[in-house]
C-alpha positions in Angstrom: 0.0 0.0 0.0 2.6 2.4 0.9 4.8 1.1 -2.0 2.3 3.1 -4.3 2.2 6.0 -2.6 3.9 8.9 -4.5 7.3 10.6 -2.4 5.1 13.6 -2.1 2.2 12.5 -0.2 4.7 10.5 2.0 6.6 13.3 3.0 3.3 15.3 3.6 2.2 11.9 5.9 5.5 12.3 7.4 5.6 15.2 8.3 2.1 15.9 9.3 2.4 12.3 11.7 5.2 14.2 13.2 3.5 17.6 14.1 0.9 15.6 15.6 2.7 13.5 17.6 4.8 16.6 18.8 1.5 18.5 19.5 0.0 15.8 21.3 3.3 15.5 23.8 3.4 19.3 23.7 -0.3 19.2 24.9 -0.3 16.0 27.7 3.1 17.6 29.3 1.4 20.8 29.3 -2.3 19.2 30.2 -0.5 17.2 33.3 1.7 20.5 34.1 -1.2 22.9 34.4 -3.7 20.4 35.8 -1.2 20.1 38.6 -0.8 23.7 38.9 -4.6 24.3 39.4 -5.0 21.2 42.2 -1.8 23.0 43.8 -3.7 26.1 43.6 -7.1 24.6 44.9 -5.3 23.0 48.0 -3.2 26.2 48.7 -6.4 28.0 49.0 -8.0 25.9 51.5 -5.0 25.8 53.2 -5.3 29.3 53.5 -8.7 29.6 54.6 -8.5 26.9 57.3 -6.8 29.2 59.7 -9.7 32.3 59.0 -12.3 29.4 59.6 -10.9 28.0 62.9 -11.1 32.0 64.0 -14.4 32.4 63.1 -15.8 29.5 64.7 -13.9 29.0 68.0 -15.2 31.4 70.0 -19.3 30.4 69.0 -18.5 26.9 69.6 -17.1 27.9 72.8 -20.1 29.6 73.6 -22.3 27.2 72.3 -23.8 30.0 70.0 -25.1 28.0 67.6 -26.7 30.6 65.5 -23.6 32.1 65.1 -22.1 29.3 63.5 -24.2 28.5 61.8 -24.6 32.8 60.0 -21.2 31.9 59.5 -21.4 28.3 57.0 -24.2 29.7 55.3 -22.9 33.2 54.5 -19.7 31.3 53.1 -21.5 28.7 51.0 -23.7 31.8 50.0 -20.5 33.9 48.9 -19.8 30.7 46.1 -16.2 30.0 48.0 -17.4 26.8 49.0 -20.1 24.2 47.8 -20.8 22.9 50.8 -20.1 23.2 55.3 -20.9 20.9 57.6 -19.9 21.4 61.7 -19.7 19.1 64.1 -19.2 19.2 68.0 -16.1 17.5 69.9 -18.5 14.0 70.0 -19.6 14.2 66.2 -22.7 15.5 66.6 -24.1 17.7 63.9 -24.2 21.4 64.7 -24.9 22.9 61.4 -24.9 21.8 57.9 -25.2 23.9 54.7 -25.3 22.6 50.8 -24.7 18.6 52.1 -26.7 15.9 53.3 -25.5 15.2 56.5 -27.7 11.9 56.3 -25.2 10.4 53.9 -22.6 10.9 56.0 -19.4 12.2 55.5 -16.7 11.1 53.1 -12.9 11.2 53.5 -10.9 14.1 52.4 -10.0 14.0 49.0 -11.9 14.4 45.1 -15.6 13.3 45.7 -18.1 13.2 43.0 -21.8 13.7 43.9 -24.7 12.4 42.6 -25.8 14.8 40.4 -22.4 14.5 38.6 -20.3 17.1 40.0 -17.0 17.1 41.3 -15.7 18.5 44.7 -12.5 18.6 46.9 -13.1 18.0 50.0 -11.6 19.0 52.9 -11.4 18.7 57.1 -10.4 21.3 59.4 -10.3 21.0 63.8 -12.1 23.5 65.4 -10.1 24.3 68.5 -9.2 27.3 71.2 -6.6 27.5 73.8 -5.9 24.2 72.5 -9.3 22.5 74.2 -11.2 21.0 70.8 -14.7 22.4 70.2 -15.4 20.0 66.8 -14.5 19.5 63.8 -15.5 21.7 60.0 -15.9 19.7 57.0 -16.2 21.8 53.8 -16.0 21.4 50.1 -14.9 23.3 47.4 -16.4 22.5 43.7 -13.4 21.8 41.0 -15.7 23.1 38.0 -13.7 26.1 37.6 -10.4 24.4 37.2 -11.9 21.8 35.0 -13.4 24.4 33.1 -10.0 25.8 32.8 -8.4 22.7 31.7 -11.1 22.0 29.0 -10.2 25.2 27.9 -6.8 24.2 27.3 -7.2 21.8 25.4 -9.4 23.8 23.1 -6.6 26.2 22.8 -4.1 23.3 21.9 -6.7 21.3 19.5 -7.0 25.0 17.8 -3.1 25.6 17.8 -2.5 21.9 16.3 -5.3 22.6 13.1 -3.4 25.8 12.5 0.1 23.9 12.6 -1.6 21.5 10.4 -3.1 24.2 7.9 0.3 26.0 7.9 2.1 22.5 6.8 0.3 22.2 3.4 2.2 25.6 1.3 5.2 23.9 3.6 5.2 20.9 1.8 4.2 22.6 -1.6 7.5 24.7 -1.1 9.4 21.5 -0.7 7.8 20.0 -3.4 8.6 23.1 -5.8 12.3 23.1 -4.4 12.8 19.2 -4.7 10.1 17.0 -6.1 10.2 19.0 -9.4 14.2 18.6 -10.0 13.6 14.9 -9.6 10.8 14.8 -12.0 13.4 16.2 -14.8 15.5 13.6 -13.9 12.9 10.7 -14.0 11.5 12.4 -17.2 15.3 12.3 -18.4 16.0 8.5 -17.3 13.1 7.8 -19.4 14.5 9.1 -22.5 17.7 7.6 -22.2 15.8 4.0 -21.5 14.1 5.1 -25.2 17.8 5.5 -26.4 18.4 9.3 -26.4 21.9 9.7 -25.2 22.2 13.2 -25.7 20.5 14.6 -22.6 21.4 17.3 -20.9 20.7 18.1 -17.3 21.5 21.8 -15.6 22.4 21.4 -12.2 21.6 24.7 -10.3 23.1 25.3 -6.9 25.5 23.3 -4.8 22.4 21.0 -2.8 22.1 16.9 -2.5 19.5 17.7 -5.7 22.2 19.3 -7.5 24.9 17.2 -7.1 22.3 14.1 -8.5 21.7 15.9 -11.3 25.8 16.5 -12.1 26.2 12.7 -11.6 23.3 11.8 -13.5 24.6 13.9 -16.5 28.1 11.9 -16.2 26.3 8.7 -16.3 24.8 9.8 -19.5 27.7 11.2 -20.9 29.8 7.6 -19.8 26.7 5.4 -21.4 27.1 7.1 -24.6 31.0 6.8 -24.8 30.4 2.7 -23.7 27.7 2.7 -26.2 30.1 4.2 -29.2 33.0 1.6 -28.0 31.1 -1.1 -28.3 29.4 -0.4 -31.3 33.0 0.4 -32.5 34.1 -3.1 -31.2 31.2 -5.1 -32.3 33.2 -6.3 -35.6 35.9 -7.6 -33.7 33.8 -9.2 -31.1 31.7 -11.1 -33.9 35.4 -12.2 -35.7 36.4 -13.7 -32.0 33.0 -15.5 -31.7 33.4 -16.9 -35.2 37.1 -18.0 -34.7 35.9 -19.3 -31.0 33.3 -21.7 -32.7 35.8 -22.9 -35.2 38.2 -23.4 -32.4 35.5 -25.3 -30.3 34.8 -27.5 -33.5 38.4 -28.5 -34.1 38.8 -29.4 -30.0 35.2 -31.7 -30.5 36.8 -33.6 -33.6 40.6 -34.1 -31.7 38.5 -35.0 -28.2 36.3 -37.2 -30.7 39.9 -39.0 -32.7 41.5 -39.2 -28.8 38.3 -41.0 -27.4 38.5 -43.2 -30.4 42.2 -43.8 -30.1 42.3 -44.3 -26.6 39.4 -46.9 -27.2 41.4 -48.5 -29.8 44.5 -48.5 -27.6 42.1 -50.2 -25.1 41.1 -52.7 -27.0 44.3 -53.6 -28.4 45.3 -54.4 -25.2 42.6 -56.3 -24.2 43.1 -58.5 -27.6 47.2 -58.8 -26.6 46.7 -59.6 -23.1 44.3 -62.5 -24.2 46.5 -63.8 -26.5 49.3 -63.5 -24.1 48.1 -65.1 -21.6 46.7 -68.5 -24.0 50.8 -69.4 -24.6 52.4 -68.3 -21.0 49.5 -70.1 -19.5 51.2 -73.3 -21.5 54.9 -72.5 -20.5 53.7 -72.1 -16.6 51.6 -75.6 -16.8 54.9 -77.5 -18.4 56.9 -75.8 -16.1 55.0 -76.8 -13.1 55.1 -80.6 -14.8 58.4 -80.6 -14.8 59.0 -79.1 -11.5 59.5 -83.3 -9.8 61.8 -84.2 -6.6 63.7 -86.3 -8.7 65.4 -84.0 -10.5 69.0 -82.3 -10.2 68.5 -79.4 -7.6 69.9 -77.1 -10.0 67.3 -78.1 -12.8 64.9 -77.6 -9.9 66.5 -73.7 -9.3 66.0 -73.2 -12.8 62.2 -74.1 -13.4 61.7 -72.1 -9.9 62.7 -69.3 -11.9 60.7 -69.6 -14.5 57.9 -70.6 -12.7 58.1 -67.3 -10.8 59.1 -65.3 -14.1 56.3 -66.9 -15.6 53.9 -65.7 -12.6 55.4 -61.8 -12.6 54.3 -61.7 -16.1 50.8 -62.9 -16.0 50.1 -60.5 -12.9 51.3 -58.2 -14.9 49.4 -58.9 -18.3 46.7 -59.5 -16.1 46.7 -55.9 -14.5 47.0 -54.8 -17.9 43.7 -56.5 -19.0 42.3 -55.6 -16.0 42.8 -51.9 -16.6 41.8 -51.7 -20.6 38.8 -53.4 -19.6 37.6 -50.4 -17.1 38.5 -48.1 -19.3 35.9 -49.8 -21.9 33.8 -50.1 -19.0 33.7 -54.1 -20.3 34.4 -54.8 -16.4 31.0 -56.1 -14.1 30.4 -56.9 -10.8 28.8 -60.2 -9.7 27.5 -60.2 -6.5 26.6 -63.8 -4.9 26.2 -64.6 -1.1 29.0 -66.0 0.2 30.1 -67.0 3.9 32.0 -63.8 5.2 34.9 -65.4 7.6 36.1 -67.0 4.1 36.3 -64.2 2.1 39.5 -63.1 4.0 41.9 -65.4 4.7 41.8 -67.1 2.0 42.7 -64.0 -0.6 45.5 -63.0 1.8 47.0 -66.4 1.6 49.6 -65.9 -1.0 50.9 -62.4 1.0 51.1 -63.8 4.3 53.3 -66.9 3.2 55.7 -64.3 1.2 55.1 -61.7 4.0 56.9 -65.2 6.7 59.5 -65.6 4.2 60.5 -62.4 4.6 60.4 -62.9 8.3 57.5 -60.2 8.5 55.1 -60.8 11.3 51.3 -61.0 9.9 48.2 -60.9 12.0 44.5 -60.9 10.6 41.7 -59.1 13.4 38.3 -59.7 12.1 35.1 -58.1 14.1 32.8 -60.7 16.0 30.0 -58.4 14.7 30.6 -59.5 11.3 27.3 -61.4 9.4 27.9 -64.6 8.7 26.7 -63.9 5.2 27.8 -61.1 3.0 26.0 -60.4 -0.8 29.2 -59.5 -2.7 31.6 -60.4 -5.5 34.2 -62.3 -3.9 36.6 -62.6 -6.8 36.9 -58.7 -6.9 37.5 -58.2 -3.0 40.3 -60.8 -3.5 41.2 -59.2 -5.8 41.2 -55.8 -4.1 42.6 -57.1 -1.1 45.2 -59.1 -3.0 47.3 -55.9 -4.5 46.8 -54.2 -1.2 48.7 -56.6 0.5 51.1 -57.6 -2.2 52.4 -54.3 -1.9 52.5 -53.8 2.2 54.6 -56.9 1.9 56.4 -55.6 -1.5 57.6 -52.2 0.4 58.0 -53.6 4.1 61.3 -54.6 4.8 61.3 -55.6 8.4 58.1 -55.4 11.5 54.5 -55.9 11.0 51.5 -56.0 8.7 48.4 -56.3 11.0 44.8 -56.4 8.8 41.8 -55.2 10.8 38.1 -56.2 9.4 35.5 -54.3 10.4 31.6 -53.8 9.9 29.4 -51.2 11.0 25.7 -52.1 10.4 23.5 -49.4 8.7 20.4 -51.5 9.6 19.3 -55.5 9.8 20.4 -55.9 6.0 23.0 -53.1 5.1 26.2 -52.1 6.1 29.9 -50.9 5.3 32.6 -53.2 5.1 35.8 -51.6 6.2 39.5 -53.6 6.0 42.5 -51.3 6.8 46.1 -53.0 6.2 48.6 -51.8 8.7 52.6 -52.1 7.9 55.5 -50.7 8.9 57.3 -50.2 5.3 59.2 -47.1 3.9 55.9 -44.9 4.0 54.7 -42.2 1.2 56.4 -38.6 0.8 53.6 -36.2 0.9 54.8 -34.8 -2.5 53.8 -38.1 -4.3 50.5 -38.9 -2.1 48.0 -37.2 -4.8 49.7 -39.7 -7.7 49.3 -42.6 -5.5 46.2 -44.0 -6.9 47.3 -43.4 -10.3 48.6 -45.2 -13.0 52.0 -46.1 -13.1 53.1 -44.6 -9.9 54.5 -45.5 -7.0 55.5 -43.9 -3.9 59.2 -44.2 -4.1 61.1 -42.6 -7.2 63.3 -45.4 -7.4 60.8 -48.5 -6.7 60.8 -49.6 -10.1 64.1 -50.4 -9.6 64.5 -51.1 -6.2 60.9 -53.4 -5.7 59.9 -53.5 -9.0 56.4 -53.1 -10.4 54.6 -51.5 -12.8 52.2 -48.8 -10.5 49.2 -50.6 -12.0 48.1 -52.2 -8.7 46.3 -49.1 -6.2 45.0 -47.5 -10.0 43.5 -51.1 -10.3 42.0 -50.8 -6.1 40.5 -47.6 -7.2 38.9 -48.7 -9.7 37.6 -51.5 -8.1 36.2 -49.7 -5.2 34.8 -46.8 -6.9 32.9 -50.1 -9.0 31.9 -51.2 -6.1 30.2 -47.9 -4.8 33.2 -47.4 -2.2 36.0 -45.0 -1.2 39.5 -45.7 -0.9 42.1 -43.9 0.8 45.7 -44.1 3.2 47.4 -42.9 6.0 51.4 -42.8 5.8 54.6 -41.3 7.2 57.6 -41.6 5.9 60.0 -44.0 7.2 57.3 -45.3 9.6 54.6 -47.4 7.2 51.1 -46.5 6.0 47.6 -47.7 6.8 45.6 -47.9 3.3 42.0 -48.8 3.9 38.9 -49.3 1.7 35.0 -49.1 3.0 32.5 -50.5 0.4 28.8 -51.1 0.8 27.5 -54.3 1.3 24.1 -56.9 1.7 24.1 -59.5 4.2 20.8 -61.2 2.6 
C-alpha cells in the first residue's frame, strides 16, 4: 500500500504524523503541568482559609452559640467560596450543615463526585481554642472552575495543532517546488535515455544533494554514450572472436572425438594382446610346473623355480594390464553372490602372508565378531582388491609388521559398510607423491621400479575397483614409519 504511494504524499504523511505526535506530547506535558498547577492552587487555598475558619468558629463553639455558627457556614456557601459546610461538635454530633446531606454521611478528604455529577474537593479542618477541641469543620470546594479551565486548554491546543496543520500544506508545496520537481526532470530524463536518447542534458543549479544528483546523473549519461560508441566500434571484432571461437571449439570436438576413439582402440588392443598373451604363458607355466619333480637335479629344480616365478610376474602383470583396458571400456562387471563372510579373507590373503613369513614379516589378521555370517558380494573382486593391497605392504615392508583389521558397521538388519584397513611398517609415502598414489603407473618411491619393482598398475586397479563397487578408498602414511591404506565398500548381508 505504501509502495504506491507517491514521495510527495509521504513526506506530507510524514511530516504531518510528526506535528501531531509533537502537538499531542506538547499538549499531555502541558495538560498534566497545568492540571497540577490548578490542584496546587485549589489546596493552597484551603489551606489558607482553614486558619480564618478556625477564628471564626472558636469562640461560638465555645459559647455554644449556635446561630452564630451557623450565619457563619451559610454566609460562606452563600459567597460561592465553598459548595458545601458541615460542623460538628467534639462528639460528632451535627451542629450545622449547609449545601450537604448530613444523612449520607461524611466522606474522607479528597476528590468526591456527587450524585448529580459534580466534582468537589473536599476537605477537614479541627475547630479548636486554647488548645481545648470544640469539633471538627468539613467543607468542600467545587473543581468546575479548574476543569473548566483545563477543557479550555485543550481547546486552545486542539486550535493551535489545526493551525500547525493548515500551515504545513504551502510547507510541503514549497518542498515539493524546491525538490520534487528537480527529480521529475530527472525521471523524465532516465526515461529518455531508457528510449535511447543519449544526448541529454541536465542543468544542475546550486551546490544541494539535488544538485549534485543531477551532475552525476549527467556523467552517467555522458559515460553510457562513450560505452555505447565503444562497443558499437568493437562489435566487428567481437563477432570475428566468436566466429574463430566456434571454429576453435569444432576443431577441440573432432581431436577430443579422434582421442576418445584412439584411446578406445588402444584399449582394446590391449585387451586383444593380453588374451593372447596369456593363451601361450599359461602353457609354458603348466609345463613348467610338470616338470618341477623331486627327482630331478637341484639345479634343474632352481631353474624351473625361476621360470615358474618369471612366468607368474608376467601374467600378474598382463593381467593388470587386461584388468585396466577393460575399465577403461567399461567391459568390467560386478557379480555379487552370497558368500560366507569369515572365508572371504583369509583365503585372498594367503599368498601375501606366506611371502610376508618368508621375509620374516610378522602377519596378524583381526576380524570383528559383529561381522554377518553372510555377505551379498563379488568375492573374486574383494580378493582381488585385497590381493594388491597386501602384495604391496609386503612388497615395500622390509622388516616389523603388517596387522589387517576387518570391520563392519551395520547401517540396519540388511545393510552395512565393510571396512579392512592394512597396517605395515614399510618405507611410508612422501607427501609430495601422495596425490599420484592412486594413479597409473606410480609408485610412492622414485626409485621403486628399480628397487621393488612393479609396474604402479596395482592401487590404480584398487580404485577402480572400489569406486565399481560404490566405495571409497584412501591411506594414512609417514615416511620412514609405514602406511595404513584402507577401503570401505557397501554391502548386503541377505
Amino acid at each position: 500500500m505504501l509502495a504506491r504511494l507517491s514521495l510527495r504524499v509521504k513526506l506530507f504523511a510524514l511530516a504531518a504524523t510528526a506535528l501531531v505526535m509533537l502537538a499531542s506530547v506538547l499538549t499531555f506535558m502541558q495538560d498534566r503541568l497545568v492540571l497540577r498547577a490548578l490542584e496546587a492552587e485549589l489546596h493552597a487555598r484551603a489551606i489558607a482559609v482553614c486558619p480564618i475558619l478556625e477564628t471564626a468558629l472558636a469562640t461560638p463553639l465555645a459559647e455554644r452559640d449556635y446561630a452564630t455558627a451557623q450565619a457563619v457556614l451559610r454566609e460562606s456557601v452563600a459567597s460561592g467560596s465553598f459548595a458545601h459546610m458541615v460542623l460538628l461538635d467534639a462528639r460528632g454530633q451535627l451542629i450545622s450543615s449547609e449545601g450537604w446531606s448530613f444523612g449520607d454521611g461524611m466522606p474522607q478528604p479528597g476528590r468526591f463526585v456527587m450524585a448529580n455529577g459534580e466534582e468537589r474537593q473536599l476537605f477537614s479542618v479541627p475547630i479548636a481554642l486554647a488548645g481545648q477541641p470544640l469539633g471538627m469543620l468539613h467543607f468542600g470546594i467545587s473543581r468546575e472552575p479548574m476543569e473548566a479551565a483545563h477543557r479550555a486548554l485543550l481547546g486552545g491546543a486542539l486550535v493551535v495543532g489545526l493551525i500547525s496543520l493548515a500551515l504545513l500544506v504551502p510547507l510541503v508545496e514549497m518542498g515539493n517546488r524546491m525538490l520534487f520537481l528537480p527529480m521529475r526532470r530527472l525521471e523524465a530524463a532516465a526515461a529518455r535515455i531508457r528510449d535511447g536518447d543519449y544526448d541529454i542534458r541536465l542543468q544542475a543549479k546550486g551546490q544541494d544533494e539535488v544538485a549534485r544528483l543531477t551532475l552525476a546523473f549527467t556523467e552517467m549519461a555522458d559515460a553510457m554514450r562513450a560505452r555505447l560508441r565503444a562497443l558499437m566500434t568493437s562489435e566487428t571484432a567481437q563477432s570475428a572472436l566468436l566466429e574463430n571461437a566456434r571454429i576453435r571449439e569444432i576443431d577441440l570436438r573432432e581431436a577430443r572425438d579422434k582421442a576418445e576413439i584412439a584411446n578406445r582402440a588402444k584399449s582394446e588392443f590391449l585387451a586383444n594382446m593380453s588374451h593372447e598373451l596369456r593363451t601361450p604363458l599359461n602353457g609354458i607355466l603348466g609345463m613348467a610346473q610338470v616338470l618341477d619333480s623331486p627327482d630331478r637335479p637341484a639345479e634343474d629344480r632352481e631353474a624351473i623355480a625361476a621360470i615358474l616365478e618369471s612366468g607368474q610376474q608376467l601374467l600378474r602383470l598382463i593381467n593388470d594390464v587386461l584388468e585396466l583396458s577393460l575399465f577403461e571400456t567399461g567391459g568390467t562387471q560386478l557379480h555379487p553372490v552370497l558368500v560366507p563372510s569369515h572365508g572371504l579373507f583369509a583365503p585372498a590373503l594367503a599368498p601375501a602372508a606366506a611371502a610376508a613369513r618368508r621375509k620374516g614379516l610378522d602377519w596378524s589378521l583381526t576380524v570383528a565378531p559383529n561381522l554377518p555370517r553372510n555377505l551379498r558380494a563379488d568375492p573374486a573382486r574383494i580378493t582381488q582388491l585385497l590381493g594388491h593391497l597386501a602384495d604391496n605392504a609386503v612388497k615395500f615392508t622390509e622388516q616389523g609388521e603388517i596387522a589387517i583389521q576387518v570391520r563392519w558397521t551395520p547401517r540396519d538388519a540388511q545393510r552395512g559398510t565393510l571396512r579392512v584397513e592394512l597396517r605395515d611398517t614399510g618405507i611410508g609415502i612422501p607427501p609430495a607423491l601422495r596425490p599420484l598414489l592412486f594413479q597409473r603407473f606410480s609408485q610412492a618411491e622414485s626409485s621403486s621400479t628399480r628397487r621393488y619393482g612393479g609396474t604402479g598398475l596395482g592401487l590404480a586397479i584398487c580404485r577402480h575397483l572400489t569406486e565399481l563397487m560404490h566405495g571409497v578408498i584412501g591411506f594414512d602414511s609417514e615416511p620412514g614409519q609405514g602406511s595404513v591404506f584402507w577401503f570401505e565398500i557397501p554391502l548386503k548381508t541377505t
